[in-house]
DODOPA-664054 format. One record per residue (C-alpha): z, x negated, y; residue number from 1; chain; residue in one letter. Coordinates in Angstrom, 3 decimals. Layout:
ATOM         pz         px         py     i   ch   aa
ATOM          Z          X          Y   NUM    A    A
...
//
This chain:
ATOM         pz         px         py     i   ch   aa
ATOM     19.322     21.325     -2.674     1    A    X
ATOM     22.191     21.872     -0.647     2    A    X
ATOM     23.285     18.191     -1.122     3    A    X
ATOM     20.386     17.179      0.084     4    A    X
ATOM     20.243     19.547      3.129     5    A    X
ATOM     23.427     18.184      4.256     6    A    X
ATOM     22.837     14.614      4.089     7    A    X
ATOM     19.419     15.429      5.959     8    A    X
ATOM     21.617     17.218      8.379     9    A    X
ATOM     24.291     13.994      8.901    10    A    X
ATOM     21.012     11.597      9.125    11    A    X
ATOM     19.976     13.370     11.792    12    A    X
ATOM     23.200     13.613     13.567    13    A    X
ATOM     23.085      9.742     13.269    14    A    X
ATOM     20.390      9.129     14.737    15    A    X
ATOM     20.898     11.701     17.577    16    A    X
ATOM     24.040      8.987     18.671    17    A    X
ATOM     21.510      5.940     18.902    18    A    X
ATOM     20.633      5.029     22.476    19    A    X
ATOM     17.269      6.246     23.338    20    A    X
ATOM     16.073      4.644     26.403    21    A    X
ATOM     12.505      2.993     26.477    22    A    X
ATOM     13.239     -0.732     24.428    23    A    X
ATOM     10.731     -2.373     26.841    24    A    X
ATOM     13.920     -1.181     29.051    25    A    X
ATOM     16.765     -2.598     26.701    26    A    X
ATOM     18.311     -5.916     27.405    27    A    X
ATOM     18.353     -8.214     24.659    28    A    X
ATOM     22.269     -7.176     23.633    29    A    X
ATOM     21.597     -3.231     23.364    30    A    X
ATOM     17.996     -4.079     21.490    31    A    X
ATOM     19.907     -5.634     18.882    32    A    X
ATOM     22.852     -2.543     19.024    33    A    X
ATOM     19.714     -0.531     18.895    34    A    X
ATOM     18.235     -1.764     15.553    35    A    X
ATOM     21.590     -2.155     14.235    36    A    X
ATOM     22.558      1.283     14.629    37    A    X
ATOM     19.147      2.532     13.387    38    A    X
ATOM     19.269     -0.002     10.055    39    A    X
ATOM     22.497      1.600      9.305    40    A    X
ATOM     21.659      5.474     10.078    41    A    X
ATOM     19.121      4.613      7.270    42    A    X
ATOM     20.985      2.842      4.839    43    A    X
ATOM     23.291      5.159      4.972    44    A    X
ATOM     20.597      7.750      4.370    45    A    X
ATOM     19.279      6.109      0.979    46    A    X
ATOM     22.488      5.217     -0.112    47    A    X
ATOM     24.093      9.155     -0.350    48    A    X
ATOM     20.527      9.711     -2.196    49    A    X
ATOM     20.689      7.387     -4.580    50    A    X
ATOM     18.759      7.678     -6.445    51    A    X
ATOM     16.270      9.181     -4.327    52    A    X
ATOM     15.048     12.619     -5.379    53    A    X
ATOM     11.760     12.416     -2.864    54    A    X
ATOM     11.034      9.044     -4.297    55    A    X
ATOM     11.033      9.651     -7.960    56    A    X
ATOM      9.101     12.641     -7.799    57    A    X
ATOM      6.202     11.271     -9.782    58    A    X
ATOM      5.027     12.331    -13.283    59    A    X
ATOM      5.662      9.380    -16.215    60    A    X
ATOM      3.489      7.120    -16.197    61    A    X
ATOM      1.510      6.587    -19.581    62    A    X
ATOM      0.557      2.805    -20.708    63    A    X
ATOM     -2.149      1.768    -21.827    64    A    X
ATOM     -2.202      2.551    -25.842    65    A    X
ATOM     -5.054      0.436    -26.704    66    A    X
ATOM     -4.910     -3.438    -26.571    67    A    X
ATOM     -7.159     -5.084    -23.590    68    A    X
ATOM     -8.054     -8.250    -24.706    69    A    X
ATOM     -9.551     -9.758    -21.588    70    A    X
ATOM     -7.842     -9.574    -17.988    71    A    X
ATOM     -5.562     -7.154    -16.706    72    A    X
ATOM     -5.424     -3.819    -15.074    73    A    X
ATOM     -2.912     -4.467    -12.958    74    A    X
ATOM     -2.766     -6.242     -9.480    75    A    X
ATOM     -2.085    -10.130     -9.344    76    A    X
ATOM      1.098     -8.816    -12.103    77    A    X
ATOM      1.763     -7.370    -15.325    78    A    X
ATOM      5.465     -6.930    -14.356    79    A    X
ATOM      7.483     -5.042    -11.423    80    A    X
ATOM      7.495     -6.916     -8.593    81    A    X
ATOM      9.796     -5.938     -5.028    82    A    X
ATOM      8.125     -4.213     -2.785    83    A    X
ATOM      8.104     -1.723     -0.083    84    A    X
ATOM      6.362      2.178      0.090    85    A    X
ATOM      5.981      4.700      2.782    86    A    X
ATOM      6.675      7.844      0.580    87    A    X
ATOM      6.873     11.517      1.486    88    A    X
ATOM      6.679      9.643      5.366    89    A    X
ATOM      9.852      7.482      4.211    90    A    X
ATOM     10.175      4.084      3.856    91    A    X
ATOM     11.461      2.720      1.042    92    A    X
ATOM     12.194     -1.403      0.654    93    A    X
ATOM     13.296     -3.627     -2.531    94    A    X
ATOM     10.831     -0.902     -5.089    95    A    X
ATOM      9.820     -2.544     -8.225    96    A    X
ATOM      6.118     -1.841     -8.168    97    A    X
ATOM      3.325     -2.283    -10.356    98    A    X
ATOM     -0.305     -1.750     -8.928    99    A    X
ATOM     -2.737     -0.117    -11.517   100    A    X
ATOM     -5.900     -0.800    -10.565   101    A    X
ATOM     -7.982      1.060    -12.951   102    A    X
ATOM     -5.744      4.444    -11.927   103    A    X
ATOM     -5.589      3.421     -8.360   104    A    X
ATOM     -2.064      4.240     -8.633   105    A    X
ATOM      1.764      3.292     -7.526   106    A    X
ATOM      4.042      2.440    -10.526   107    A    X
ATOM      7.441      2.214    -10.706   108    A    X
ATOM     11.228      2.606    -12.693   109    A    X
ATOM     12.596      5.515    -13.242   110    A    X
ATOM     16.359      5.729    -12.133   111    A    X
ATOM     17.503      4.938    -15.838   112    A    X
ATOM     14.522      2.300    -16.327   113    A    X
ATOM     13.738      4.163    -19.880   114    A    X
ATOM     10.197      5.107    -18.399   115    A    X
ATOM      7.684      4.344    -15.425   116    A    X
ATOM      6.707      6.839    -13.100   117    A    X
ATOM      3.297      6.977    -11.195   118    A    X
ATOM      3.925      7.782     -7.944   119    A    X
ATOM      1.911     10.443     -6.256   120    A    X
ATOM     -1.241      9.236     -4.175   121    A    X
ATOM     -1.181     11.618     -1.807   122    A    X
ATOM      2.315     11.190     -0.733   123    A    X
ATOM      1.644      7.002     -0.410   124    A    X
ATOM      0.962      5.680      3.687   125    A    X
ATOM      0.862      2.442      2.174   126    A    X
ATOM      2.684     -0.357      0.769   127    A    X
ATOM      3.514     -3.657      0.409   128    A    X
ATOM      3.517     -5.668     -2.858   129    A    X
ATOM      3.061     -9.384     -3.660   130    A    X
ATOM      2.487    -10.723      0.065   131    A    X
ATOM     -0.671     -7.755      0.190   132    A    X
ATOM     -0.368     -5.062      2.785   133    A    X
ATOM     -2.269     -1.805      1.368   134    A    X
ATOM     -2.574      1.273      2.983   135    A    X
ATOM     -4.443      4.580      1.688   136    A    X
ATOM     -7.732      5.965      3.370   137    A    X
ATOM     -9.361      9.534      2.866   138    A    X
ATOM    -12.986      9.715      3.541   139    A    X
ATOM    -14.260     12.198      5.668   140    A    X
ATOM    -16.973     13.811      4.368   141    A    X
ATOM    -18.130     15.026      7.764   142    A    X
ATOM    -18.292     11.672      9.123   143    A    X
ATOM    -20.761     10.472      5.969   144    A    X
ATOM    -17.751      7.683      5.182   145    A    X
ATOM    -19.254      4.561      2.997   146    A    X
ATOM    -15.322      4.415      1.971   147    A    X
ATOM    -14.339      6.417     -1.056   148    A    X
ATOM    -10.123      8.059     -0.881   149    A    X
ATOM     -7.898      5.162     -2.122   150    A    X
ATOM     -5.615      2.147     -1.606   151    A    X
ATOM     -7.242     -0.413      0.550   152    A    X
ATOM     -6.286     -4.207      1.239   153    A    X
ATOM     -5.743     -4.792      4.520   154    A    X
ATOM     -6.770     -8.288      5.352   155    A    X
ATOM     -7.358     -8.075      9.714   156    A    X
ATOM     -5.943     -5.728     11.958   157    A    X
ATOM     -6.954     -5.989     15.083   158    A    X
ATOM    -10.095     -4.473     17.289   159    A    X
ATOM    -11.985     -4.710     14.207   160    A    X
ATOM    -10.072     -3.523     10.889   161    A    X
ATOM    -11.191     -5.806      7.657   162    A    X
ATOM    -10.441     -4.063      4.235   163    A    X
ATOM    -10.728     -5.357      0.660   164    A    X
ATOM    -11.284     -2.913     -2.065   165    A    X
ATOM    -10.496     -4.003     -5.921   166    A    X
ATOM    -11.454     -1.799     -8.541   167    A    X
ATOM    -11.000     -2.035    -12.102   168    A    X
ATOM    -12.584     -0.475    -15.220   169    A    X
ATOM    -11.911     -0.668    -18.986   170    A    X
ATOM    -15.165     -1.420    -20.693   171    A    X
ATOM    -15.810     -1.743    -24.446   172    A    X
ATOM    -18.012     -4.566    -26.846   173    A    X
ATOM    -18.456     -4.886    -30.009   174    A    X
ATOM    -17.249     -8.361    -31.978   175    A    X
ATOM    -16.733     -7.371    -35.630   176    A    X
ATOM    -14.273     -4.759    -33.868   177    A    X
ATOM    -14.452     -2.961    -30.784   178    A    X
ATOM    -12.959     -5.405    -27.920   179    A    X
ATOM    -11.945     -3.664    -24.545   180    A    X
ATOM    -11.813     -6.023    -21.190   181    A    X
ATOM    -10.999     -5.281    -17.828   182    A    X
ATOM    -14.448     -5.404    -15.276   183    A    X
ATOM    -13.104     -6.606    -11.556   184    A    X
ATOM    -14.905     -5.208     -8.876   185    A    X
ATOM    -14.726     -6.028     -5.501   186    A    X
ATOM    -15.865     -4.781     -2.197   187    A    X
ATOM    -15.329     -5.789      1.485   188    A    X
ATOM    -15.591     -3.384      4.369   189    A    X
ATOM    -15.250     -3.983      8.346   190    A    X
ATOM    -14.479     -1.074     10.714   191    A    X
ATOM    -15.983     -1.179     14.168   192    A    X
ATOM    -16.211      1.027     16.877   193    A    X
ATOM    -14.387      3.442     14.534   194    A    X
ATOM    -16.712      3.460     11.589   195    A    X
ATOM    -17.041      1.627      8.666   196    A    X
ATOM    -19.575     -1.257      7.108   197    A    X
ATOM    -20.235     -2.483      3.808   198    A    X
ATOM    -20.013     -6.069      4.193   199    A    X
ATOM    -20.443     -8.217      1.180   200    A    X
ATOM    -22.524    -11.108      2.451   201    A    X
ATOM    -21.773    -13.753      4.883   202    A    X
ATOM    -25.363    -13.057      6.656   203    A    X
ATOM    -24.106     -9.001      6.910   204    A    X
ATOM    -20.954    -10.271      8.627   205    A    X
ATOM    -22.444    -11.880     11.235   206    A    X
ATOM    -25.327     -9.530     12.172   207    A    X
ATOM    -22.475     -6.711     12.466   208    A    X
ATOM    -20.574     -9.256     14.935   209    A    X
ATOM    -23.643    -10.648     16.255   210    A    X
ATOM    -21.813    -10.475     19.835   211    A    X
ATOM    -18.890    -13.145     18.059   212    A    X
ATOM    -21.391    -15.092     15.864   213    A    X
ATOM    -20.289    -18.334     17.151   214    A    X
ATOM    -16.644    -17.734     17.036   215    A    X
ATOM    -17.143    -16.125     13.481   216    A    X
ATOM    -19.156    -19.231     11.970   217    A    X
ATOM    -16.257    -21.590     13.372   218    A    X
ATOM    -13.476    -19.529     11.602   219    A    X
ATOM    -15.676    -19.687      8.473   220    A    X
ATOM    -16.095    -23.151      8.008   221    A    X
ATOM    -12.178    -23.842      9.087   222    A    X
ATOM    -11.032    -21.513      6.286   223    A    X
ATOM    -13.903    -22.507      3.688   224    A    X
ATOM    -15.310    -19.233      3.243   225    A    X
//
């Protein structure tokens, strides 16, 4: 604890010496002296953790002990892949991460790679794995949210927010034995105006953006949707 008191203590020290004028004030020289000094404050930072007691905080992950005969449970991978996670509000680059689907949950090594560990949801912003930026979303009860608490895929960002939600679910048949298979589920969701809409059909797209119809329609039939 005291360790990691200390090197909390010299990060902050660090980054007390960076120049903290407004960037939009920087020239292009102390911008880059700017970043530069920041990069290293934090690489120093992971580096004197290493390896990182607030990132491997997680409980093991278990596997699945059953064999799935059809599709997978994990995102676009069945192997660790680099990516990046905001964790306890820290960001964390070049993580071998799994995506479990069916869990809704972060997986990665432990420090000796003998076991995964499932990172906790609650901790996760977001993260970035396999060219997909997720991020996580609560709902707010008060606010009657169609959105359910979970990692979403953020597709647009913009004046309008576009989100893709996968799910996945083990499901069970019988074929002289019991088979188990992966069902996909998928669900697309546009925020306007700061609240949220189920769209899953082209013709529910463009009545919610009935102002941008045309403009919509043209972007549609350049990208083949």
């Amino acid at each position: 604890m005291r360790l990691l008191m200390s090197v909390h203590f010299v990060f902050i020290i660090s980054i007390s010496f960076i120049p903290t004028r407004c960037l939009s004030q920087l020239s292009s020289a102390d911008s880059i002296l700017y970043h530069t000094s920041l990069n290293n404050a934090i690489a120093i930072y992971h580096q004197a953790l290493s390896p990182e007691p607030l990132l491997y905080d997680g409980i093991q992950y278990l596997s699945y002990d059953y064999q799935i005969t059809e599709g997978s449970p994990y995102f676009q991978s069945t192997k660790l892949s680099p990516g990046s996670v905001i964790y306890n509000s820290i960001l964390f680059e070049n993580v071998p991460m799994m995506y479990d689907l069916v869990l809704d949950k972060v997986v990665i090594n432990s420090p000796s790679k003998a076991f995964f560990i499932e990172l906790n949801s609650q901790k996760v912003t977001g993260f970035n794995l396999l060219d997909h930026k997720f991020i996580r979303l609560v709902r707010d009860s008060t606010k009657n949210d169609i959105i359910s608490t979970g990692f979403y895929d953020l597709l647009y960002d913009g004046k309008i927010i576009v989100l893709k939600k996968e799910t996945k679910e083990v499901q069970e048949r019988i074929n002289t034995v019991v088979e188990r298979f992966i069902h996909d589920n998928i669900k697309f969701y546009i925020k306007k105006d700061g609240k949220y809409f189920s769209v899953n059909k082209k013709k529910s797209v463009l009545n919610l953006l009935g102002d941008k119809k045309k403009e919509v329609r043209q972007y549609m039939r350049k990208n083949k949707l």
